[in-house]
C-alpha positions in Angstrom: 137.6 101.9 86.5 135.2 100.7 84.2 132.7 99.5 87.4 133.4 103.6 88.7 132.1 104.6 85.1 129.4 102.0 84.5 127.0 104.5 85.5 128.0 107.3 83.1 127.7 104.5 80.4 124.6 103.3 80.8 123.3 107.0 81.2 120.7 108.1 78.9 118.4 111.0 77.9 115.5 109.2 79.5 116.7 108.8 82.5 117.6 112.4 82.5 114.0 113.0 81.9 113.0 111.4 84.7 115.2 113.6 87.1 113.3 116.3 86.2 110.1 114.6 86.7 111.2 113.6 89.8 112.3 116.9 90.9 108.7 118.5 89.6 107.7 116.3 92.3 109.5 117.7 95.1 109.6 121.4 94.3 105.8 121.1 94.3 106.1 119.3 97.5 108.4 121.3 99.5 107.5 125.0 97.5 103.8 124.5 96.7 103.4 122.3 99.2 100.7 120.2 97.6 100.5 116.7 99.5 104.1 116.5 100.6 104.6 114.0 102.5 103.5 111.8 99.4 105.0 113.6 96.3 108.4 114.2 98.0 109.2 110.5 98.7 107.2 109.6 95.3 109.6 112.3 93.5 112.8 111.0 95.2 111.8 107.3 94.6 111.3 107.8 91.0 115.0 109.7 91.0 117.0 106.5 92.6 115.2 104.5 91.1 116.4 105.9 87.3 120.0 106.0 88.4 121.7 103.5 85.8 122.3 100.2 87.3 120.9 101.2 90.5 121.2 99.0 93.5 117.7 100.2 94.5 116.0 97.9 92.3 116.5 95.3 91.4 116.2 91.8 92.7 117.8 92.5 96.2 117.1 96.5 95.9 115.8 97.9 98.5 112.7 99.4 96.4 111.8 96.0 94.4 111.7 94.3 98.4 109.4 97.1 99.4 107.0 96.7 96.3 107.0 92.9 96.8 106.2 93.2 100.4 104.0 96.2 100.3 102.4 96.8 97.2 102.6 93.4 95.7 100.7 92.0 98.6 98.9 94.8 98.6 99.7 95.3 102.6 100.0 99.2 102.2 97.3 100.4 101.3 95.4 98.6 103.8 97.7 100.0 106.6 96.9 103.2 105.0 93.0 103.1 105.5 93.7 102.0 109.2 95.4 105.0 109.6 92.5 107.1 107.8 89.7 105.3 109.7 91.5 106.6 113.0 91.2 109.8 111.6 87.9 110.4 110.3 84.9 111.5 112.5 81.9 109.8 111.2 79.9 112.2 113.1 78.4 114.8 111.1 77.8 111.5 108.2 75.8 110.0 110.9 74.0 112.9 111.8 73.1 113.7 107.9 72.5 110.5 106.5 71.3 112.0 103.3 74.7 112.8 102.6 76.0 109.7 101.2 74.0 110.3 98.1 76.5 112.8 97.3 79.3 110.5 97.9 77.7 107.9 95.6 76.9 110.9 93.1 80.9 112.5 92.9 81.6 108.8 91.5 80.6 109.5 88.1 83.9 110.2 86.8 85.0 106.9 87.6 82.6 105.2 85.1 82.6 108.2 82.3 86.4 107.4 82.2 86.5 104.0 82.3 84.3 104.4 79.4 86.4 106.7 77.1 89.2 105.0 77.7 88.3 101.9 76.4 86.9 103.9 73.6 90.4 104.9 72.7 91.6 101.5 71.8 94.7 101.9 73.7 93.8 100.1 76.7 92.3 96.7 77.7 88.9 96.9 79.7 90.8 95.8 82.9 93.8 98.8 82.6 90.8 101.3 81.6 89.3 100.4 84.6 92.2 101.3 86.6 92.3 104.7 84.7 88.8 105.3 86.2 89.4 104.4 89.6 91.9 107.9 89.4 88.0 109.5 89.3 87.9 108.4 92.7 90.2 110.5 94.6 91.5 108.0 96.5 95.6 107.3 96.6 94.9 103.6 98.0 91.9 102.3 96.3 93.8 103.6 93.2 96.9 101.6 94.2 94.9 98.6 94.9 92.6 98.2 91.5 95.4 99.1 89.5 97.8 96.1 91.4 95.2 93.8 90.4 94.4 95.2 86.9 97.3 96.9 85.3 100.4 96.6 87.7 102.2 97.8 84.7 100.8 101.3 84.8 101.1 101.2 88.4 103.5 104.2 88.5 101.4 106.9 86.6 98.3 106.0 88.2 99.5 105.9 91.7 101.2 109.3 90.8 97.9 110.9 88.6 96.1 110.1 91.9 98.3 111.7 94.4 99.0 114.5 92.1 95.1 115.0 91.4 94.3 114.8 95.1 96.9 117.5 96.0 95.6 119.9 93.0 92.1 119.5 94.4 92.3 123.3 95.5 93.2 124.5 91.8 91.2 121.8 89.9 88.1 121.9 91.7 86.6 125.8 91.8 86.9 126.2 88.2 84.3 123.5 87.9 82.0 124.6 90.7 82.0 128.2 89.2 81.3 127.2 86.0 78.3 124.9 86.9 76.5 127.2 89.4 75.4 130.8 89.6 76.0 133.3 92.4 73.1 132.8 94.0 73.1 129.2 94.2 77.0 129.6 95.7 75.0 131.6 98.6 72.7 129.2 99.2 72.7 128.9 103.3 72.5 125.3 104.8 70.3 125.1 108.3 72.4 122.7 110.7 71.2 121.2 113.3 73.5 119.5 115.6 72.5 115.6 116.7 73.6 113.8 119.3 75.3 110.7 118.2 75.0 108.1 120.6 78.4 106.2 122.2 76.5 102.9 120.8 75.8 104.2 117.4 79.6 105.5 117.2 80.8 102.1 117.7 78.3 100.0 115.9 78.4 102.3 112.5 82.1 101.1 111.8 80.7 97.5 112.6 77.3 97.5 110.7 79.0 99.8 107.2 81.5 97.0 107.1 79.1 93.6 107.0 76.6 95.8 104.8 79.4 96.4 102.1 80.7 93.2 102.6 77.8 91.6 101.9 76.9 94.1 98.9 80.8 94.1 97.6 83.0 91.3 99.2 86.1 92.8 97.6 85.7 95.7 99.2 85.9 93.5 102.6 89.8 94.2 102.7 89.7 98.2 102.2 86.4 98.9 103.6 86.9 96.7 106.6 90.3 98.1 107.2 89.1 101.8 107.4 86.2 100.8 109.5 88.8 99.3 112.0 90.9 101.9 112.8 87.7 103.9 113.1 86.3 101.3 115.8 89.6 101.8 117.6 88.9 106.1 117.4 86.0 105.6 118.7 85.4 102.9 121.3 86.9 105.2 124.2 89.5 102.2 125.4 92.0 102.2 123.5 93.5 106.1 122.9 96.9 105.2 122.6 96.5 102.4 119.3 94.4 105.5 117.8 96.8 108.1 118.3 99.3 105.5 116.9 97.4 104.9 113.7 96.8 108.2 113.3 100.4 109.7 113.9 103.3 106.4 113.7 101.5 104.2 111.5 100.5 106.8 109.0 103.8 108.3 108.7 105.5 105.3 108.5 103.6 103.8 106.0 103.2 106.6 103.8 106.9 107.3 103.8 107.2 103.6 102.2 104.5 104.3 99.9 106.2 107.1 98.7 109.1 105.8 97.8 107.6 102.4 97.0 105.6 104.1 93.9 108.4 106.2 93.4 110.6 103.2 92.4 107.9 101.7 90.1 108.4 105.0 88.0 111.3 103.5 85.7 112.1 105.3 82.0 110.8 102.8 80.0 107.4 102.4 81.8 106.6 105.4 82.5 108.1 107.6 79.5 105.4 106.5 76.5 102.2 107.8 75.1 99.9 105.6 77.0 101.0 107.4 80.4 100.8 110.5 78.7 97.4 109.4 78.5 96.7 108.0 81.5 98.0 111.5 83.0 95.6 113.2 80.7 92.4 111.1 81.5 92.5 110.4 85.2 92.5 114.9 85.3 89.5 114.0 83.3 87.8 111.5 85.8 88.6 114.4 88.9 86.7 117.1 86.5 84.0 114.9 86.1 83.4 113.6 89.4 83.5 117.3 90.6 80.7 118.1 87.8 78.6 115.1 88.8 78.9 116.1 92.0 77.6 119.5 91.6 74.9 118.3 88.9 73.1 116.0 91.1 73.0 118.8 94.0 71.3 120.8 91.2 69.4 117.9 90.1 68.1 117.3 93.8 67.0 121.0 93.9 63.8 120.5 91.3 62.3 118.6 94.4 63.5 120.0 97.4 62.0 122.8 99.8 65.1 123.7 101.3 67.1 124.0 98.9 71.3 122.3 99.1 74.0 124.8 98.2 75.2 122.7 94.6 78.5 122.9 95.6 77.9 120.2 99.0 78.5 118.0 95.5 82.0 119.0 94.5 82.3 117.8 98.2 81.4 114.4 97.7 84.9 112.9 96.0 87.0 111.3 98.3 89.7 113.8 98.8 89.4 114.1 102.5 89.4 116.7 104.0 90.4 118.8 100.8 87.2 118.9 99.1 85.0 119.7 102.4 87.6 122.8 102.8 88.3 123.9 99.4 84.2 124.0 99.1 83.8 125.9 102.5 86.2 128.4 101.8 84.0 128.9 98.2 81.0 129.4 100.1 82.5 132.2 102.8 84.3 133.9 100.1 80.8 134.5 98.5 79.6 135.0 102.0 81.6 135.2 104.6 79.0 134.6 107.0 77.9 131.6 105.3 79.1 128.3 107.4 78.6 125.0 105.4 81.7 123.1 106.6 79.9 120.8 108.4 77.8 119.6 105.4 80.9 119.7 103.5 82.9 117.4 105.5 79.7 114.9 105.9 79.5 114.6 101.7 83.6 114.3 102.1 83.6 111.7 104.3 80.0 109.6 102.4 82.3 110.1 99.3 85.6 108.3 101.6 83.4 105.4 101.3 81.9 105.5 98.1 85.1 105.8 96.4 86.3 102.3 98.5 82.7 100.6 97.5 82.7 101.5 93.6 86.4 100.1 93.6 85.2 97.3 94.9 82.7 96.9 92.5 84.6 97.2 89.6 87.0 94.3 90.8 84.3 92.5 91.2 82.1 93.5 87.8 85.6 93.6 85.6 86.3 90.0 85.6 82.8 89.1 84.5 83.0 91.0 81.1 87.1 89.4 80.6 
């Protein structure tokens, strides 16, 4: 009887608490349907996973095996960029090469965060770090600086980055409005479409991958794994292991993601000021890499002839393909005749690798100044 009641026992407010976190989770994942198939298994994970005495965890738990063999080793997320490399179309980036200064620009938040929240005393440089990297949009990098830097605050910042990226249609049009006028929202964008080469296709995944390699070698793992499964998109021989990362190996692996971070989201680590914090500043990083975005669009203006429309910058945070939409469907709705999707999606994608190459760069810089 007293095994049949342990649970009751050893029940406690804060674990209540974190049912209805968890279930936040999943009503906006099944209602509002923002990024579902990560905040449902992340809310449900974080439920089981505050059950008193839960066999879920634990040292044979199915949860604790999962984040040893997944996140520990850091195996997921670098299944998860194969599965985004097979899914991205590098196309329009390699027909507008001018585009990854806007995916280099939408990384300010990153920095500005890191910065204030080492300024708050709370954190050590390596866990503000980790709070930064939220800035870039970017579930995986996220998950892999903060493994490294501050596994415990895994949990809030794998969440604060999923939860970010889903919000990106409510967070990011306040921004653009309130850093650009009408007229600049109109501004039209000439395309012109470029023939992209079968050799070029193939050799851009190849070349992008030794060239950050060389510049960043930690971002060899990330960088290189979402330049793979874009070599096997685009090669032309080998359909079937592309559809497969794009459909079975993403699902898969996102479901154990899911749950994985989920079951890192115990009471005592994850009910406490600092996460409270950590909630707070990585909405912070997503405002401000919007805002840099859209500044150095502006910026760029003062020189240019033909003149970009600011909001290509909001565009350049990793959020793919969010941002590219969320910004297109700005534009129309000042104009409805006014097409920039393509230009979008080009900064979207420049900003898909300059999210994995500043994370990089940050392992690599952090440990210099320890």
């Amino acid at each position: 009887m007293e095994t049949l009641l342990s649970g009751i026992l050893n029940l406690e407010v804060k674990h209540l608490i974190m049912f209805v976190i968890g279930g936040i989770l999943i009503y906006l994942a099944i209602e509002k349907q923002y990024e579902p198939s990560l905040l449902l298994p992340i809310g449900f994970g974080a439920i089981i996973s505050n059950i008193p005495l839960s066999s879920a965890v634990g040292e044979e738990g199915f949860l604790t095996i999962l984040y040893n063999a997944g996140i520990a080793t850091e195996l997921f997320p670098v299944l998860i960029f194969i599965a985004v490399g097979a899914m991205i179309d590098f196309k329009p980036l390699i027909s507008s090469p001018f585009m990854l200064f806007f995916g280099a620009a939408a990384q300010f938040g990153i920095f500005a965060t890191m910065l204030f929240a080492i300024s708050t005393g709370k954190f050590t440089l390596p866990e503000a770090a980790s709070i930064g990297i939220i800035g870039a949009a970017d579930g995986p990098t996220s998950i892999y600086v903060a493994k490294v830097f501050a596994p415990n605050y895994l949990g809030p910042i794998s969440v604060a980055a999923y939860s970010y990226m889903s919000l990106v249609p409510i967070i990011q049009p306040p921004v653009i409005k309130l850093l650009t006028t009408e007229k600049e929202r109109k501004i039209r964008m000439k395309y012109t479409t470029v023939h992209v080469p079968k050799k070029v296709e193939i050799l851009f995944p190849i070349v992008i991958t030794v060239i950050a390699g060389i510049i960043a070698p930690m971002s060899v793992a990330l960088i290189g794994a979402l330049m793979f499964g874009n070599l096997i998109r685009v090669c032309g021989v080998l359909e079937r292991l592309s559809t497969s990362a794009q459909n079975e190996l993403s699902n898969l692996v996102t479901i154990l993601l899911g749950i994985t971070i989920g079951g890192t989201m115990s009471a005592d680590a994850f009910l406490n000021i600092h996460t409270l914090m950590i909630l707070a500043m990585g909405l912070v990083a997503f405002i401000f890499d919007t805002a840099g975005g859209v500044l150095f669009a502006k910026f760029l203006n003062l020189f240019l002839k033909n003149k970009v429309n600011p909001m290509i910058g909001a565009a350049g945070i990793s959020a793919f393909p969010m941002s590219g939409r969320v910004v297109q469907m700005m534009a129309a709705k000042e104009d409805p005749t006014n097409f920039i999707l393509m230009q979008a999606m080009s900064a979207n994608v420049a900003g898909q690798l300059g999210s994995v190459v500043a994370g990089s760069m940050i392992l690599a810089l952090v440990p210099m100044f320890m």
